[in-house]
N, C-alpha and C positions, 0 to 999 in steps of 0.2 A: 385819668382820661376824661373825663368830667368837663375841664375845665375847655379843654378843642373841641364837643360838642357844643357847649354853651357859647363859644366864640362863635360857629358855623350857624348856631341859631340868630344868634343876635343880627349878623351881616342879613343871613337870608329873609327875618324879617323889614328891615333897612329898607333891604332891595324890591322887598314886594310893595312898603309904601310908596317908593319911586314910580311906579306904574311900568315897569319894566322887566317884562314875562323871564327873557330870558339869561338878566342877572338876575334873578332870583331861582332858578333853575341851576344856575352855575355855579360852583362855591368855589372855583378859582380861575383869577384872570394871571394870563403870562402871557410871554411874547413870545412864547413857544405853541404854535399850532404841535407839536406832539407832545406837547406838558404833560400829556399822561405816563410818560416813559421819559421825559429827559428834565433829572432835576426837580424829581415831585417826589409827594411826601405823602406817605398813606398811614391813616389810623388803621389799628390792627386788632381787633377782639382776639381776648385770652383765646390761647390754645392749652392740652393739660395733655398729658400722657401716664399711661400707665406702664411705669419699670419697676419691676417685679413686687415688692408688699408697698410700693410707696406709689404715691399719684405726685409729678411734677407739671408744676405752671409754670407758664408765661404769662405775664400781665405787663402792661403799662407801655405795648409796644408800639414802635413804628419804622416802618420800612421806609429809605429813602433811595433815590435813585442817581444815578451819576451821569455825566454830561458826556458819556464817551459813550451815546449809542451806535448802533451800527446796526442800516436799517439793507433789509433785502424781500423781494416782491416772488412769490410763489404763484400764480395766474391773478387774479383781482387780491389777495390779502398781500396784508403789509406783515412783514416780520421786524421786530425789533430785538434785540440784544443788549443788555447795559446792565454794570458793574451796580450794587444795591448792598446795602448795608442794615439789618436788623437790631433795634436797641430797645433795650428793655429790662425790665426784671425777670427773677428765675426763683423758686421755690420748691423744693423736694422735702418739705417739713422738718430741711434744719435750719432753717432762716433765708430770708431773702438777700440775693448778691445778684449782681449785673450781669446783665446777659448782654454779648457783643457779637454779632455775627456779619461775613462779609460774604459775598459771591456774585455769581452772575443770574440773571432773571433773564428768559425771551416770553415774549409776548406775542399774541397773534391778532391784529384787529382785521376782522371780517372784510372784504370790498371796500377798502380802505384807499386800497390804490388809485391814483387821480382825484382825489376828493381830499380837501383839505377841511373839507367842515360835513355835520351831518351826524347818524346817531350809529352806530356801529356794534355789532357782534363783538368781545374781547375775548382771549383764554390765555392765560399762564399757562406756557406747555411745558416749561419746565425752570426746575429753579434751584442752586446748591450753595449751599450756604453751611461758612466752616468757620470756628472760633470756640470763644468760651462762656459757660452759663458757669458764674464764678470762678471756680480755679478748675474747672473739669471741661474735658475739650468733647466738643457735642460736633453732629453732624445734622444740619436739616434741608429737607429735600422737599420740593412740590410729588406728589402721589404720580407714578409712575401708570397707576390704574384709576384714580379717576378725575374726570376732567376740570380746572379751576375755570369754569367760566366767569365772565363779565358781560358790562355795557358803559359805553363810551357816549358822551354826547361832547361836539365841540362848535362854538359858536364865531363869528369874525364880529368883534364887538368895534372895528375901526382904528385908525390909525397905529395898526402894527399889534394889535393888541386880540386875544383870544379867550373865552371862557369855556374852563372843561369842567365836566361832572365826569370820573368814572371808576366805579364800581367790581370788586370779584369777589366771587367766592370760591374761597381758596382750600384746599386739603393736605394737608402734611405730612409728611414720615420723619421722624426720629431716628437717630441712629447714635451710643455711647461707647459704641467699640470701632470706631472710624468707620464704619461705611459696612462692618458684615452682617449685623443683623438692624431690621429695623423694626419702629414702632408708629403703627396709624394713630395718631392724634385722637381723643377719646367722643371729643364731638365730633360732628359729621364735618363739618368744616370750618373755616373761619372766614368774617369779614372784615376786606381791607378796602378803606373808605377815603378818594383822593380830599385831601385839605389843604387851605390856602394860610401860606407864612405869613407871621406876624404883619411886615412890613405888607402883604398884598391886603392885606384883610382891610390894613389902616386907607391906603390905598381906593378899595373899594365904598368903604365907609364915607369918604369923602365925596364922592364922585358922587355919592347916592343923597349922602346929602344938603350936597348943591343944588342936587334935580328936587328935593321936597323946597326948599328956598326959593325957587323958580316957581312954585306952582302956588 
């Protein structure tokens, strides 16, 4: 995981020599004003659980999201809904195997409605996700009881083009008998951190330093 923080460092200092508040604030441009839900990609701090004499991890994860949102408005918040897939490694101390998980995530961004740019309240309200951590088929679920908040910032950087920072922290349950008994994740929560693909990063790298060229 190392190496998407040190990417995310390098661009954001880029973008601060450029003199430009708000790409360097942003660590991803897309032509998606709801990039935080459609087609985005979030770093995932380990989660670990404790089942019965053994402690199981997750490491090296990241959550992506799919282009089949389906968005619906409750008075000012926006609701989203979209297909998400978890990848990663999996460790129960008898060696590490790949963890694959698919499902659906909603989202809730704050007075969202009518505003396409601006910094927003977010919550995962809910999230299920089914597959396998090696050859053993797991169930993982957002906390039923308590709430994954975020924050959203999204910017109109011009010509069709948008920068999002946004931010959760997330709670899990566990579940290794399909769905009947579960298990809360043994830290309090986790953090998932929006990051910009290879090809945006190269993308903004350039733009930024064409503007140090200019000056």
């Amino acid at each position: 995981m190392y190496h998407k923080c040190f990417i995310v460092s390098i661009a954001t200092a880029v973008l601060m020599l450029s003199g430009s508040c708000v790409l360097a604030y942003s660590p991803l441009m897309t032509p998606y004003p709801d990039g935080y839900v459609r087609l985005a990609e979030y770093m995932v701090t380990p989660m670990s659980y404790d089942i019965g004499s053994s402690w199981c991890v997750f490491t090296d994860l990241d959550l992506t999201t799919g282009d089949d949102v389906v968005k619906s408005s409750i008075g000012p918040d926006e609701h989203n809904v979209v297909s998400v897939s978890l990848t990663g490694e999996y460790d129960c101390g008898m060696g590490v195997s790949p963890l694959l998980l698919n499902g659906v995530m909603e989202v809730i961004a704050r007075d969202k409605v009518g505003n396409t740019t601006g910094t927003f309240d977010t919550e995962i309200v809910s999230m299920s996700l089914t597959g396998l951590a090696g050859s053993n088929p797991i169930v993982l679920r957002e906390s039923p009881t308590a709430s994954s908040q975020g924050t959203m910032y999204i910017a109109d950087s011009g010509g069709g083009w948008y920068f999002i920072d946004s931010f959760f922290d997330v709670f899990t349950e566990l579940s290794v008998d399909g769905g009947n008994n579960w298990i809360a994740q043994n830290s309090a929560s986790s953090q998932i951190y929006l990051w910009p693909e290879p090809g945006t990063m190269t993308l903004i790298s350039l733009s930024s330093l064409a503007l140090l060229r200019r000056r």
